[in-house]
C-alpha positions in Angstrom: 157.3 51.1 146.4 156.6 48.4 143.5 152.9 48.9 142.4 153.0 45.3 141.2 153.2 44.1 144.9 149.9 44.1 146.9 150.1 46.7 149.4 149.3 44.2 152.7 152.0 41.5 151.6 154.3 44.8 151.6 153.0 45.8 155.0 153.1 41.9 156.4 156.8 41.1 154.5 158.1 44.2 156.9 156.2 43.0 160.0 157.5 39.3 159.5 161.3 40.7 158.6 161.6 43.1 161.8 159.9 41.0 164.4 156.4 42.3 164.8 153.9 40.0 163.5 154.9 36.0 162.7 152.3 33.6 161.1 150.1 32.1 161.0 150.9 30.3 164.1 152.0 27.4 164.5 154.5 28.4 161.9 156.8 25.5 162.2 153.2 23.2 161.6 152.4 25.0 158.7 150.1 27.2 160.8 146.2 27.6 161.3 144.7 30.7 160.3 142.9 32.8 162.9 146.0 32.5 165.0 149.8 35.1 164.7 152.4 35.6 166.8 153.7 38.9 168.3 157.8 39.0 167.8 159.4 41.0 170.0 158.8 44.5 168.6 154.9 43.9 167.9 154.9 43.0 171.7 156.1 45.9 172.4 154.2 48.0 169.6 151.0 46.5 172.2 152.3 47.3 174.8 152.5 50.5 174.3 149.1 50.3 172.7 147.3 48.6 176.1 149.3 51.8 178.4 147.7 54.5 176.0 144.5 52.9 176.4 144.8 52.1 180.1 146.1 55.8 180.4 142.7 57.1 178.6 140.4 55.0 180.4 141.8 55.8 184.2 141.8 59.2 183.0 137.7 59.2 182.8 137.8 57.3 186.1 137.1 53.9 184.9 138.3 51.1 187.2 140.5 47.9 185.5 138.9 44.6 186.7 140.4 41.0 185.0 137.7 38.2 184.6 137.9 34.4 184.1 138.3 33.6 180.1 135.9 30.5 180.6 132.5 30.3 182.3 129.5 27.6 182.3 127.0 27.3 179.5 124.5 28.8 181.6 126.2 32.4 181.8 126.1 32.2 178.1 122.6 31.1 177.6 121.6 33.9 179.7 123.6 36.6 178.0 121.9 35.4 174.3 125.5 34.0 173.2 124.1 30.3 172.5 120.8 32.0 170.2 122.6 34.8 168.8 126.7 34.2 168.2 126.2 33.1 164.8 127.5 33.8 161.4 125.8 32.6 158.2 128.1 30.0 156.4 127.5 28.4 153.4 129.6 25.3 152.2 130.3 24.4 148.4 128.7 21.1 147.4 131.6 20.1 145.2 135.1 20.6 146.9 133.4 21.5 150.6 135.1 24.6 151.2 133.1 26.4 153.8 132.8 30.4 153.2 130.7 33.0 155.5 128.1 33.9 153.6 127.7 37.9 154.2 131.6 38.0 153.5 131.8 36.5 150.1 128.7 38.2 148.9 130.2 41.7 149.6 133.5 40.7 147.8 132.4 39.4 144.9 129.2 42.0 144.7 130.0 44.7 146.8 126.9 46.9 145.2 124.3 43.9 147.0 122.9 45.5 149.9 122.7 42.5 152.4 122.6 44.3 156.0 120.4 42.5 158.5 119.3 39.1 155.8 118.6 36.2 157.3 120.1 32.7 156.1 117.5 31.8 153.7 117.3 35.6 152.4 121.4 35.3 152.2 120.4 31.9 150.2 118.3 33.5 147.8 120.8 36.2 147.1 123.5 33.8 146.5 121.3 32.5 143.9 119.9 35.6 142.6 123.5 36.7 141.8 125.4 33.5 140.2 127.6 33.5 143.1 130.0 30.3 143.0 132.4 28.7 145.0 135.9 30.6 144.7 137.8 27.7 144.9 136.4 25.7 142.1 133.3 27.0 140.6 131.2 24.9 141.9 127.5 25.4 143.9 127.2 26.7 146.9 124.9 25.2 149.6 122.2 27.0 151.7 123.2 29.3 154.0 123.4 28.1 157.8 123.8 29.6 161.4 127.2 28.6 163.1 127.9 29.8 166.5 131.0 30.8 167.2 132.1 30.3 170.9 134.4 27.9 171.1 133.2 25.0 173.7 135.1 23.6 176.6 134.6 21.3 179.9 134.8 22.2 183.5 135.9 18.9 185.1 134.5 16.0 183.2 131.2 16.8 182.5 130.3 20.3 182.4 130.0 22.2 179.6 131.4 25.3 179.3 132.7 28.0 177.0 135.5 30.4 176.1 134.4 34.2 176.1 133.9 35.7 172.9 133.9 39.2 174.1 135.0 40.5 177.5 131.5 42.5 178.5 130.0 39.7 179.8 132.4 38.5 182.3 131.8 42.2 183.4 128.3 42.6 183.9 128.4 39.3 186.2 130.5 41.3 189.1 127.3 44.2 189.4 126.5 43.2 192.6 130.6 43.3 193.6 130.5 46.7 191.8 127.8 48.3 194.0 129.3 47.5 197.0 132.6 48.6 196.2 131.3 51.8 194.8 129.1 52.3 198.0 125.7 51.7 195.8 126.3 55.0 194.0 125.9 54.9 190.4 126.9 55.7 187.3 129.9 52.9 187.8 132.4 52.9 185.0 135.0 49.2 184.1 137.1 47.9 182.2 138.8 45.1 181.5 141.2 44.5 179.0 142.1 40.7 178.3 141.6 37.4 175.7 138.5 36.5 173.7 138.0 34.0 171.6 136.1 33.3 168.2 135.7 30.4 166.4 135.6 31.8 162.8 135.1 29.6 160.0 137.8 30.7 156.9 139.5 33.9 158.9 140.7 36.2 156.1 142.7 39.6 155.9 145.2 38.4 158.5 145.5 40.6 161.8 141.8 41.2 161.1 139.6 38.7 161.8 141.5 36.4 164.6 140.4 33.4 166.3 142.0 34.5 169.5 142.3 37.9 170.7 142.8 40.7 172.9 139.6 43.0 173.9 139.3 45.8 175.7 136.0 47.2 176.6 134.7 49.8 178.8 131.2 49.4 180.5 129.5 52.2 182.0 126.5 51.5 184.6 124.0 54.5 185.2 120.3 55.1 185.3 118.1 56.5 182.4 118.0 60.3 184.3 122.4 59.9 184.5 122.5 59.3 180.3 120.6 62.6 180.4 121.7 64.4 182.9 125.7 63.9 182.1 128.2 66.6 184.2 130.7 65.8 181.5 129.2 66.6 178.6 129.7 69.9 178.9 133.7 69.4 179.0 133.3 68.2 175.1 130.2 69.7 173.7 132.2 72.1 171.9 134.3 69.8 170.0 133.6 68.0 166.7 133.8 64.5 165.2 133.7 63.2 162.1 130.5 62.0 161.1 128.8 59.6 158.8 124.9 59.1 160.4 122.7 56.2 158.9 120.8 59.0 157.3 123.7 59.8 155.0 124.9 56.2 154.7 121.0 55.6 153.3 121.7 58.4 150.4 124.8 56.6 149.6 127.1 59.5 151.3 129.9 58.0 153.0 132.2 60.8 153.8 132.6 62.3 157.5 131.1 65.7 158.2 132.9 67.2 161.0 129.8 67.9 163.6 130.0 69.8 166.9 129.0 67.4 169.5 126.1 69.5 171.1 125.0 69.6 167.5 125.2 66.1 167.0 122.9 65.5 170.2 120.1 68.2 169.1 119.8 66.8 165.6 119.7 63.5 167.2 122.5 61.8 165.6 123.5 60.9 169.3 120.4 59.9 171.5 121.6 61.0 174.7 124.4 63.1 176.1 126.7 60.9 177.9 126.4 58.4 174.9 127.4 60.9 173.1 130.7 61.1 175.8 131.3 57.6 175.3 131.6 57.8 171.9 133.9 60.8 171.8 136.2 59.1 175.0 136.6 56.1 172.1 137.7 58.7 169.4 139.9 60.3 172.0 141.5 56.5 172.6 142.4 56.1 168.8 143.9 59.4 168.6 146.2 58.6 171.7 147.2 55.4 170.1 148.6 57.4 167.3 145.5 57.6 164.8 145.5 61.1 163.1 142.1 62.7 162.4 142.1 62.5 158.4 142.4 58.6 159.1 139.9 58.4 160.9 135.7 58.4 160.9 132.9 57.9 162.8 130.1 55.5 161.3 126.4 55.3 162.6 125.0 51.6 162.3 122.1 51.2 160.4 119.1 49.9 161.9 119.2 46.7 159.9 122.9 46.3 161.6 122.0 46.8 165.2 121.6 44.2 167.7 117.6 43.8 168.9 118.3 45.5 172.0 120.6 48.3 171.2 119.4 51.6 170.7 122.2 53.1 169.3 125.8 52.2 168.0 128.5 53.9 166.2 132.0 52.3 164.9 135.6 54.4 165.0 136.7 53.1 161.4 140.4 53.4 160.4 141.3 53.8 156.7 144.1 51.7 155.6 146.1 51.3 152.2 145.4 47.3 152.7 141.9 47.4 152.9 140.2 50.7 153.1 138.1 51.5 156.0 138.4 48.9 159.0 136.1 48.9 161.9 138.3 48.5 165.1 136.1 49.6 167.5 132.1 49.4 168.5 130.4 52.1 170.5 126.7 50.4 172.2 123.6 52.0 174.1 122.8 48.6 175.4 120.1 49.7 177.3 119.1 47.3 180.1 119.2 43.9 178.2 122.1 42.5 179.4 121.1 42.9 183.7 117.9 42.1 183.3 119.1 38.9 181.6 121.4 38.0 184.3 119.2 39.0 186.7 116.5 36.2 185.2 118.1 33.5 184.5 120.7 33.7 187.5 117.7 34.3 189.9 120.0 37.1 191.5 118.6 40.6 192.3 120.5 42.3 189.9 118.9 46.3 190.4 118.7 49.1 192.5 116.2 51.9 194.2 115.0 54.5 192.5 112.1 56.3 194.5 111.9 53.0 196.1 111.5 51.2 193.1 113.7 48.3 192.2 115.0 49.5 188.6 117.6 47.7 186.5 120.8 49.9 185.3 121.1 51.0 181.8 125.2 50.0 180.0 126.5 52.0 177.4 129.6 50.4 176.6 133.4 51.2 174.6 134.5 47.9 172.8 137.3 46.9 170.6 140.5 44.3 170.1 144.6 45.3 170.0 145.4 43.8 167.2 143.1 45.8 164.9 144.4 49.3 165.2 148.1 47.5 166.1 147.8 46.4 162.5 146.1 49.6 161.4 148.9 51.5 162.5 152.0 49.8 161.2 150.2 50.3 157.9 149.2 53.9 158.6 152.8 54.5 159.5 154.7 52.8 156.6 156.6 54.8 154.5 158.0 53.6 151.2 161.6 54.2 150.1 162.8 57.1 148.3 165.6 59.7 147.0 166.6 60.6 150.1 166.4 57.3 152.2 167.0 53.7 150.6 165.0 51.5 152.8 161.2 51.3 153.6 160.5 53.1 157.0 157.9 53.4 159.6 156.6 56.6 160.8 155.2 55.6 164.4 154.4 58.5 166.9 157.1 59.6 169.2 155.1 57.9 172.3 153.8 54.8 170.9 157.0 53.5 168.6 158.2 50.1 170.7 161.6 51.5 170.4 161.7 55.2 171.5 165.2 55.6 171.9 168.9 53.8 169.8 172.2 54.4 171.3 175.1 53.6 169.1 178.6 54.2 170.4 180.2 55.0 166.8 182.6 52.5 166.9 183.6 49.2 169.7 186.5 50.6 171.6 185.9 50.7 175.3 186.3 54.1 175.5 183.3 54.9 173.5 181.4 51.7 174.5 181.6 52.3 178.1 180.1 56.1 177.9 177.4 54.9 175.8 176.4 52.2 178.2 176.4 54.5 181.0 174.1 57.0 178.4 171.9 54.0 177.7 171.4 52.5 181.2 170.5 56.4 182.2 167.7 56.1 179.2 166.5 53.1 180.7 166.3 54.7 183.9 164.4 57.7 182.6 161.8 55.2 181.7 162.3 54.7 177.9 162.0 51.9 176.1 165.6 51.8 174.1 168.3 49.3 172.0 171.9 48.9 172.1 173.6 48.4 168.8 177.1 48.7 167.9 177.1 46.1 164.8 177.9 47.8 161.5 178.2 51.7 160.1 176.6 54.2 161.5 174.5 54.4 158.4 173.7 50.9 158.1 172.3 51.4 161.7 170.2 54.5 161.1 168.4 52.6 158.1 167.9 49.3 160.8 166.3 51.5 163.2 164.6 53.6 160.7 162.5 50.6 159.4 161.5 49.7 163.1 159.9 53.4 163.7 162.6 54.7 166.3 162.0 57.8 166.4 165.3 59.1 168.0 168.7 57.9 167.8 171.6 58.7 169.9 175.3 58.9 168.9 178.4 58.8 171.1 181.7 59.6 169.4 184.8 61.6 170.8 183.5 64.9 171.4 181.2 63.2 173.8 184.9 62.2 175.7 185.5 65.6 175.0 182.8 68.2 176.1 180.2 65.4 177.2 177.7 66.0 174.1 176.0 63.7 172.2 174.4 63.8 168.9 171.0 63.0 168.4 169.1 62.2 165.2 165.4 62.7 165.0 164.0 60.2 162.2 161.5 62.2 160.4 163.9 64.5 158.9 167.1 63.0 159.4 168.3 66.1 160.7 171.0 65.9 163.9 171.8 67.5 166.8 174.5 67.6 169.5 172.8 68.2 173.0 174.8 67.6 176.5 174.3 64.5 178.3 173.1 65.8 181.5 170.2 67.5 179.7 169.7 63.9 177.6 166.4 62.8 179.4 164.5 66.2 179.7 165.0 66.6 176.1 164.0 63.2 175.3 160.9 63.3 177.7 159.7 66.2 175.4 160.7 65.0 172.4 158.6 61.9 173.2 155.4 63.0 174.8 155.4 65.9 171.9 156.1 68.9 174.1 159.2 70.4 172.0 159.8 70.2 168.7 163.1 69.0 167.4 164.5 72.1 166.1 164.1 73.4 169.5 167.0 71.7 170.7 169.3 73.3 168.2 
């Protein structure tokens, strides 16, 4: 790997090459940024992505829901979007380039500490520090609010808005919730679907979009459920990487690895089924294919929370582009967001405790695909060396978009036709696998070792023969000859990590 060459243009010129990430989109128009294209194999890279999450969340008995992507200002107003969806900009008074304040402060002086400032504190600091326009040195103006919904009409004279999270579309189906759960809480949703921001100068590519896709999980419950939490105790034993506000205030950024019980005692998590939520988000990353020593847990300072949280933690990624990424935000929300609805909608939006009307409590799971789909093509990359000539990706098994290659090893029918049989029956099994028959066998090892397929599968004329067929694993390069009929059982383990492939020798 060429040091010269910035380590995301190496990432992005292998995503662009094999199909996964195209942009910015509208190519062909010279593109907008904000805005990328999935090719075929970053489609399928989220894909797989949106099952393991799907998978995780079923698994802790959350129910999927899918929302409208546009509602009335009024919803908005009500959930504190209009007031409080802002980001400071600040535009230069000599070319007019427009820049997001907080962002350009903590690239060009990373050491100015500039957590919760408002506008005309980000002002001063702009000016305290000589900070200039990038573009062409000249002086930037004062720093203003923007709001960054992007605004629509309903018919011709409504106004309305495009969603810039997911949540809210939720918490306006409580009163659906509570009668299809039979009025028993705690409830637990998700929805996974498009949001949209309307950033102002969208930088580090798959990053910061314009247009997205957001999962989040929203749990319902009453103050005595966040205490009294039955599964708790099924992870109170395990530990998670840590790094509490405390630390972050001494400068100390490095995880700790904590036991969870010890992590509610000492307060680091207020309550035990926040506490859950926050290790069920872990537990998501690490089924997407995030390995612990990549991962951390970061406690938000209490000049970075939102006025009505009482709590929040982010799952951060480290990447070789950009160092640690948030990718996903874990909220005690308390009962802001109800009680919200619940005024401005006029609807009776609680429910009887000792035959009191009390408003539910949401702790809530929140994140985009693109983030970690990003984070893990560059967690996975693999540069060239001694032993292979090509760049490679090192997906897991059960999240690579192509699981499975079959190559007859040359075109005659009578290798072609048993391979297609052998494919269709992978296909069957319930893999996602590719045909390829164009060029050496070498030639198509190296195509499908770039594209992270973990397993490839070779028939030649022993497979006429005796009915074996080789298989490949990509890791170590090292092959194997297993019988057809015991193809998909071996692959199934191979896949969901049950066997190891020296196992099969």
């Amino acid at each position: 790997m060429s040091s010269e060459r910035d380590f995301n243009e190496i990432i992005m010129s292998l995503a662009r090459k094999r199909g996964f990430i195209w942009g910015p989109s509208p190519e062909i128009y010279g593109g907008s940024s904000g805005f990328y294209d999935l090719g075929p194999l970053g489609k399928l890279l989220k894909n797989r992505l949106e099952n393991q999450i799907r998978a995780a969340f079923v698994r802790a008995n959350f129910w999927e829901v899918e929302c409208p992507t546009v509602s009335p200002v009024e919803v908005w107003r009500a959930s504190g979007h209009l007031e409080g969806f802002i980001d400071p900009v600040t535009q230069c008074t000599k070319c007019g380039q427009i820049y997001r304040a907080d962002n350009l402060i903590a690239e060009k002086s990373p050491e100015t500490n500039i957590a919760g400032k408002t506008p005309d504190e980000l002002t001063e600091t702009i000016k305290e520090i000589g900070l200039v326009c990038p573009s062409c040195m000249g002086n930037l103006g004062p720093v203003q609010a923007y709001n960054l919904m992007l605004q629509t009409r309903l018919g011709l004279d409504q106004e309305a808005y495009l969603r810039p999270e997911t949540a809210t579309s939720t918490y306006l189906l409580f009163k659906r919730f509570l009668t299809f759960f039979r009025d028993k809480l705690p409830v637990s949703v998700f929805q996974i679907g498009k949001a949209y921001r309307n950033e102002i100068s969208p930088r580090q590519g798959m990053l910061r979009l314009r247009e997205f896709t957001q999962t989040e999980g929203q749990i319902f419950l009453l103050e005595k459920d966040e205490i009294d939490w039955p599964q708790f105790n099924e992870i109170r034993d395990e530990k998670l990487p840590l790094v509490t506000s405390q630390a972050q205030q001494k400068g100390n950024y490095d995880p700790v690895q904590t036991k969870i019980s010890e992590a509610v005692k000492k307060s680091f998590f207020q309550k035990p089924a926040y506490a859950w939520c926050v290790h069920l988000a872990y537990n998501i990353f690490r089924q997407m294919g995030f390995s612990d020593n990549k991962m951390r847990l970061r406690q938000h300072l209490p000049t970075e929370r939102a006025h009505y949280a009482a709590d929040a933690w982010d799952v951060e990624i480290h990447t070789e582009s950009f160092g640690w990424v948030e990718c996903c935000g874990v909220h005690d929300r308390g009962n802001y967001d109800l009680s919200r609805h619940q005024e401005f909608s006029k609807q009776n939006l609680s429910v009887k405790v000792d035959k009191k009307p009390v408003v539910p409590e949401v702790l809530e799971i929140a994140f985009g695909i693109e983030r970690p789909l990003f984070c893990l093509i560059d967690n996975s990359f693999r540069p060239e060396s001694k032993e292979r000539d090509t760049d490679w990706l090192k997906f897991p098994a059960e999240v690579a978009p192509i699981q499975v290659a079959v190559f007859p090893l040359m075109g005659k029918p009578e290798l072609t036709d048993p391979a297609t049989e052998i494919f269709n029956q992978i296909i069957d099994a319930g893999f996602v696998a590719q045909y390829d028959v164009g060029g050496s066998i070498g030639k198509r090892y190296r195509r499908q070792d770039e594209v992270g397929t973990p397993f490839c599968i070779t028939i030649d004329y022993t497979t006429i023969e005796d009915g074996t067929i080789t298989v490949r694993d990509r890791d170590t390069m090292e092959q194997v000859r297993v019988h057809r009929d015991k193809l998909n059982d071996a692959l199934k383990g191979l896949v969901r990590g049950r066997i190891e492939f020296n196992s099969l020798k």
